[in-house]
C-alpha positions as CSV (number, residue, x, y, z in Angstrom):
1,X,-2.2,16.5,-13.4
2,X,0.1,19.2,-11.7
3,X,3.1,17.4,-10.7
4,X,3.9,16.2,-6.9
5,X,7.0,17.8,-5.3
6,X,6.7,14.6,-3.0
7,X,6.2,11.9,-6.1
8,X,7.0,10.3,-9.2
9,X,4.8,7.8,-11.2
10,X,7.0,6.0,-13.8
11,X,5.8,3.5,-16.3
12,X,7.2,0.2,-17.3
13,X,5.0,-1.4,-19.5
14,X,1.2,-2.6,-17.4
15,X,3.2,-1.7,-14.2
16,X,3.2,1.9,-12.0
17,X,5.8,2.7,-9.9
18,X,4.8,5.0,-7.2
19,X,8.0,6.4,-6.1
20,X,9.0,8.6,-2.6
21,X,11.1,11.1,-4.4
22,X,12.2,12.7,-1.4
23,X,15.5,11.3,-0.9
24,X,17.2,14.0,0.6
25,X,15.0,13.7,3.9
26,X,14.8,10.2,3.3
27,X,11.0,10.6,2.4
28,X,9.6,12.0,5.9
29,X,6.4,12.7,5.2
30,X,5.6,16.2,5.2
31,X,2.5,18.1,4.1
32,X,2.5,16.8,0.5
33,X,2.9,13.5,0.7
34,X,-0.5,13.9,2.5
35,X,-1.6,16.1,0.2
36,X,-0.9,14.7,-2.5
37,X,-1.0,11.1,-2.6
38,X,-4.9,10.4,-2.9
39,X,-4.4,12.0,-6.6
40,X,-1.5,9.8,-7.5
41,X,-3.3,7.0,-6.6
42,X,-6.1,8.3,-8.5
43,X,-3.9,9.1,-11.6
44,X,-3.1,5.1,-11.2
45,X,-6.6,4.1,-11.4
46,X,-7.7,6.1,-13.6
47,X,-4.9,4.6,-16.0
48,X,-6.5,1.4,-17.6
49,X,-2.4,0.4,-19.1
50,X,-1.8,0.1,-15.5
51,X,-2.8,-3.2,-13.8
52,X,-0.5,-3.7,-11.0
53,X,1.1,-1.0,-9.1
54,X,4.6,-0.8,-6.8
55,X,5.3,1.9,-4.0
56,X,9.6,2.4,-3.0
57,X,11.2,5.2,-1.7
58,X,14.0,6.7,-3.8
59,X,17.4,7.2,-2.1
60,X,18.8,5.2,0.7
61,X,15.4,4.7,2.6
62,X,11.9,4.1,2.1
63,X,10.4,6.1,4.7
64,X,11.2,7.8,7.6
65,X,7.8,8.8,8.8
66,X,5.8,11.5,9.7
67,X,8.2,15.2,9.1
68,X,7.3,15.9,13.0
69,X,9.3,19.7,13.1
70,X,7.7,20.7,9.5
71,X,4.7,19.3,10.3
72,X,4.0,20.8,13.8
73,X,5.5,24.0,12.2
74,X,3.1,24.4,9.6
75,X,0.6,23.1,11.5
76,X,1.2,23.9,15.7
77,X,-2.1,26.2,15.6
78,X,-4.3,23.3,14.4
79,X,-2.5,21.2,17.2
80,X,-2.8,22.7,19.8
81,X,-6.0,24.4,19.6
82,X,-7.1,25.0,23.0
83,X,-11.7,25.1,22.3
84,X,-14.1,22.1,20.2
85,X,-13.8,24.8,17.2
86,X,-9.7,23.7,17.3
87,X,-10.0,20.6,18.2
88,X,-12.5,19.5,15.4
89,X,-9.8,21.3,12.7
90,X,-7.4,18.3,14.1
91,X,-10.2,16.1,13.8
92,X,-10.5,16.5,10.3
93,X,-7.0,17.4,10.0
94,X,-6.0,14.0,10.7
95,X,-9.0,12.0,8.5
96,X,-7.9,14.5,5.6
97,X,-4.9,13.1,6.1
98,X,-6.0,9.2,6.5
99,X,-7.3,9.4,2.9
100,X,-4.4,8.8,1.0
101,X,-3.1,5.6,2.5
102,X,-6.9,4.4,2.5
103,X,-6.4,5.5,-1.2
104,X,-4.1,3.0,-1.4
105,X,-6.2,0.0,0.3
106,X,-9.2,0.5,-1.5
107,X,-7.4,0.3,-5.2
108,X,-9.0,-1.9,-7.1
109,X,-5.1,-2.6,-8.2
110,X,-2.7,-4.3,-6.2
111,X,-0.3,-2.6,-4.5
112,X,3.6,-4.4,-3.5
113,X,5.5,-2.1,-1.1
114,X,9.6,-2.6,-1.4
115,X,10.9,-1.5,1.8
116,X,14.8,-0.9,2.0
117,X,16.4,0.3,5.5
118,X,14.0,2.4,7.3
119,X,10.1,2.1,7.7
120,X,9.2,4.0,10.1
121,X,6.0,5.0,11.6
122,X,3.8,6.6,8.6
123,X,5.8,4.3,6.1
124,X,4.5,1.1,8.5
125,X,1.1,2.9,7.5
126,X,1.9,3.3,4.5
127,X,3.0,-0.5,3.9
128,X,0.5,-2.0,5.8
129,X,-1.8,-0.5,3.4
130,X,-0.4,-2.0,0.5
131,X,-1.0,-6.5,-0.7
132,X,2.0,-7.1,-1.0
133,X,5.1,-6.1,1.3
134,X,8.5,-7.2,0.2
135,X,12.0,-5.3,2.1
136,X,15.6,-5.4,1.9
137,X,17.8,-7.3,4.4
138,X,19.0,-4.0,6.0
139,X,15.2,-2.9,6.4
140,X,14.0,-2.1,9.6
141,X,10.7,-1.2,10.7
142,X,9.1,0.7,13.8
143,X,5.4,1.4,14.7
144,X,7.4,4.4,16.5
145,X,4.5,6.7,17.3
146,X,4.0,5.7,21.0
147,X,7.8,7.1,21.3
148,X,6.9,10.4,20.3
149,X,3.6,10.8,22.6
150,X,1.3,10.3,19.6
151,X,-1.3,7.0,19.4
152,X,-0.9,5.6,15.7
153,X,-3.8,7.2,13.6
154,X,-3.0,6.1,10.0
155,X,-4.1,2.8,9.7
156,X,-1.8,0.2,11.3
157,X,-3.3,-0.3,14.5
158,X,-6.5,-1.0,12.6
159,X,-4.3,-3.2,9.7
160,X,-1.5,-4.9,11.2
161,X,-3.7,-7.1,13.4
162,X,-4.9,-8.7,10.1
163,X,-1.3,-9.4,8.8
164,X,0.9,-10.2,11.5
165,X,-1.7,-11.0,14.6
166,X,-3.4,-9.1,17.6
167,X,0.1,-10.4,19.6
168,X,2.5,-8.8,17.6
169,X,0.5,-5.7,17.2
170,X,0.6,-4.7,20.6
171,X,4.0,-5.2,21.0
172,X,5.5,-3.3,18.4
173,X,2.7,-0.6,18.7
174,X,3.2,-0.6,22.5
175,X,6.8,-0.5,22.7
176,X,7.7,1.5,19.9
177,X,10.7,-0.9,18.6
178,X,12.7,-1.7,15.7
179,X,12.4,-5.0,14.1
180,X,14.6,-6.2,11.6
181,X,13.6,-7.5,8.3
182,X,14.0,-11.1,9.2
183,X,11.7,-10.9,12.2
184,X,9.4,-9.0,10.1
185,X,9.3,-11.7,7.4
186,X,9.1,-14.4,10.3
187,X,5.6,-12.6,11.8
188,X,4.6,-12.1,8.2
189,X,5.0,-8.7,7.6
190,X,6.8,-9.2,5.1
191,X,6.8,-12.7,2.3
192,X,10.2,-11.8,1.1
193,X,13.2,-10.6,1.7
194,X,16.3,-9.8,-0.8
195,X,19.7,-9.1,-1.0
196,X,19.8,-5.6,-1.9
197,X,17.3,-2.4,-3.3
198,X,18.1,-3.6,-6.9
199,X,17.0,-6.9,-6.3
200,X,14.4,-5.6,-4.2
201,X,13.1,-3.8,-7.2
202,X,13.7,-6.4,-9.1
203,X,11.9,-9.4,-7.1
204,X,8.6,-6.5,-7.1
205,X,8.0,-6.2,-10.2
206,X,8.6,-9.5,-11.1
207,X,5.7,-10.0,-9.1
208,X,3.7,-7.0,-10.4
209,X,3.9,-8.2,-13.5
210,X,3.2,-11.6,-13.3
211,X,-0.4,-10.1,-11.2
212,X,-0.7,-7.5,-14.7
213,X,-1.0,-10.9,-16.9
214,X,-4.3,-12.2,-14.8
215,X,-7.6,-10.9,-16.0
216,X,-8.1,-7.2,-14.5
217,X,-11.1,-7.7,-13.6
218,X,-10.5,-10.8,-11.4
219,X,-7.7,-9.4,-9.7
220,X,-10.4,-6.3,-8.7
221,X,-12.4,-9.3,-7.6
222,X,-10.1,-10.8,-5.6
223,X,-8.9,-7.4,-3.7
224,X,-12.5,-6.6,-3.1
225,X,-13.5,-10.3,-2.2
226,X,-10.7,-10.3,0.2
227,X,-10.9,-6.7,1.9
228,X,-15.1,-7.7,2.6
229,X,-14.1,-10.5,4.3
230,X,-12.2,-9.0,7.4
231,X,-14.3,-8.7,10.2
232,X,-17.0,-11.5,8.4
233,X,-17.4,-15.0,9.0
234,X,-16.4,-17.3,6.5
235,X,-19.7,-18.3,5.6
236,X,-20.6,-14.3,5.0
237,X,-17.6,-14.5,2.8
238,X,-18.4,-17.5,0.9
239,X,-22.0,-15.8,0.8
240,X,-19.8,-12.4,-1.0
241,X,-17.8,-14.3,-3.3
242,X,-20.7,-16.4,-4.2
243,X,-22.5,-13.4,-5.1
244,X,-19.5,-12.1,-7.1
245,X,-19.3,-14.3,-9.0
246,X,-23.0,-14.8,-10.3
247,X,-22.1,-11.4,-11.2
248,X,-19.2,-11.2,-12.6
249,X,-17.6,-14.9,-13.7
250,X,-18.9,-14.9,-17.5
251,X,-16.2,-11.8,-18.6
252,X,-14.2,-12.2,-21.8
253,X,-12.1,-12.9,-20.1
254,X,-13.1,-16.5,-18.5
255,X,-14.4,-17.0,-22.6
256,X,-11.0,-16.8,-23.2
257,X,-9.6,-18.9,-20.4
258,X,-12.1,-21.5,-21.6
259,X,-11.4,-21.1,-25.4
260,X,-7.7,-21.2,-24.6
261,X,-8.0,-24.7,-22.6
262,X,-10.1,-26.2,-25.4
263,X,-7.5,-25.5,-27.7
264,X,-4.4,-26.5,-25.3
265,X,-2.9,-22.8,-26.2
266,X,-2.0,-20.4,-23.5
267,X,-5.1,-17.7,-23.1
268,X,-3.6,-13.8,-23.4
269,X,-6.0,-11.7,-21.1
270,X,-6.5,-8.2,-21.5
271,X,-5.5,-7.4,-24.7
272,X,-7.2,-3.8,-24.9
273,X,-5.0,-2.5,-22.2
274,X,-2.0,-5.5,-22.9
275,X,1.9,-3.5,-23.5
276,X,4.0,-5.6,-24.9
């Protein structure tokens, strides 16, 4: 794996941390975070010590969205391509582009986001991709695109209405706003909100790790059991899980949840992929 000029994956233990290492922009997105985020997240499923993963932004903000002068630099031609030949190059410009956050949702590992000061437009993409969200007090967010002439294309007017309501959608997508971390946590964006980045970091991986001590293969379940049911009815989703688990509930797992009740001790799951 050639390394990312746009991120770091570090290790601690059955956790990844997917980090922004672009601090000095404070991680505007420019052409390799596009480009290069579908491997990283591959390089984090394709890692079976890694059961839980964690996205932050190194340096004083998490993201600051879409690099708009490097990106329409690099890419004006493709832009503003005047015939159908140009305008399908922006077509699958932008769903070249959509893969790597959609990376990110379709993990079969969880994903907590740790947002400190800004989120802006791409990183409320980027976030609203992700299972878990945590932020900062001083974290602000902004589904900013409508201020800049451009309808959001990476995945929050499709996600957000999941998370936080139809209601709320519009109005932060309409009106282009800030919100504050506290009215984030109150719509649900966000189920927590800390002091600080270090406790930030802190709180996530607390988190991360106690979802790396569940069975892996239950918490693939449960991502996948939950992603099918949006847009279902329940009974479509009790139809799903049903099937699921038909499938799947007799792992070593569960043998060792059962073994582990039987004899009143405390069961240890995945122990070919545990770090201790």
């Amino acid at each position: 794996m050639n390394p990312s000029p746009f991120f770091t994956i570090e290790r601690k233990k059955n956790i990844g941390i997917l980090w922004l290492n672009r601090p000095e922009k404070r991680n505007a997105m420019n052409w390799p975070f596009w480009r290069d985020l579908p491997d990283m997240v591959d390089e984090i499923n394709a890692d079976p010590k890694i059961h839980a993963f964690v996205i932050a932004g190194k340096g004083k903000s998490f993201s600051t969205g879409l690099d708009l002068e490097e990106f329409f630099q690099e890419f004006k031609p493709v832009v503003q391509g005047e015939l159908a030949d140009g305008r399908e190059k922006l077509y699958q410009l932008i769903l070249t582009m959509q893969k790597g956050i959609n990376a990110v949702y379709n993990s079969k590992k969880p994903s907590i986001a740790l947002v400190q000061k800004h989120c802006i437009g791409g990183g409320l993409d980027l976030v609203s991709a992700c299972d878990i969200r945590y932020a900062s007090e001083d974290a602000v967010f902004s589904l900013r695109e409508s201020k800049v002439a451009i309808v959001a294309d990476m995945g929050s007017l499709q996600r957000l209405p999941h998370l936080i309501g139809n209601a709320h959608t519009r109005e932060l997508a309409l009106t282009g706003k800030d919100i504050t971390a506290s009215e984030a946590f109150q719509m649900g964006l966000v189920t927590k909100v800390t002091k600080d980045f270090d406790s930030l970091l802190e709180a996530g991986l607390k988190t991360a790790e106690e979802i790396a001590e569940n069975p892996t293969i239950v918490i693939r379940g449960v991502k996948q059991v939950l992603n099918h049911g949006i847009g279902k009815t329940i009974d479509e989703g009790l139809d799903y899980v049903a099937v699921w688990n038909a499938s799947m509930l007799d792992s070593k797992d569960f043998r060792n949840a059962i073994g582990g009740f039987l004899e009143r001790k405390r069961p240890v799951f995945n122990p070919e992929t545990r770090v201790d």
